[in-house]
N, C-alpha and C positions, 0 to 999 in steps of 0.2 A: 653958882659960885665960880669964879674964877681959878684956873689950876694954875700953880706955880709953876716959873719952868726953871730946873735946875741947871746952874750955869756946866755950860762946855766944859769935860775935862782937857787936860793939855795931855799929850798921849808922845810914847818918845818916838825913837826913829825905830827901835823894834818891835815897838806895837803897829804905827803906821805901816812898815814893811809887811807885818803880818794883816793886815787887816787888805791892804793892796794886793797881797801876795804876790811881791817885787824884791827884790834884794836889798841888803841895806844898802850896799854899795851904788844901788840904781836913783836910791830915794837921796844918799850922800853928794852927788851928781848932779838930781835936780836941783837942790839947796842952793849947791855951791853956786853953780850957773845963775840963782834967781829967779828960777821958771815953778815953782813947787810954793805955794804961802805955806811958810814956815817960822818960826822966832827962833832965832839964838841964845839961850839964856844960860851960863854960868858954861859956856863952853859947851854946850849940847842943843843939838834942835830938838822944838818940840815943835807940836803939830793940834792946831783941832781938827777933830774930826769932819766936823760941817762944813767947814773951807776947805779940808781937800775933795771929801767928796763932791760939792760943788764947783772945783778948779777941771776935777777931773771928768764932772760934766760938760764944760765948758770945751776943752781939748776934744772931748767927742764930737762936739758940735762943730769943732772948727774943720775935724778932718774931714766929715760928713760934706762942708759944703767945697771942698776940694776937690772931691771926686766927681 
């Protein structure tokens, strides 16, 4: 049988901050700039969890082949 998959919650900027363990003000930065996938909704960003974790894999990869 096929398991359901529960959709994404949307998580705010002090759950993301805590789940990064980043400041808001760091997570408020990236937004604003456009570098963080985020939505703006009713005047607050929110955030899934799977796209930032994945964004944040990403950035890892990029400074990786910098060095």
């Amino acid at each position: 049988m096929d398991s359901l998959k529960m959709p994404e919650k949307w998580l705010t900027i002090d759950q993301i901050a805590d789940h990064l363990q980043v400041s808001k003000e760091k997570i408020y930065k990236l937004c604003q700039r456009g570098k963080m996938p985020a939505s703006k909704l009713g005047g607050q960003w929110r955030f899934k969890i799977g796209q930032v974790d994945e964004w944040l894999l990403e950035q890892q990869k990029k400074k990786k082949g910098k060095h």
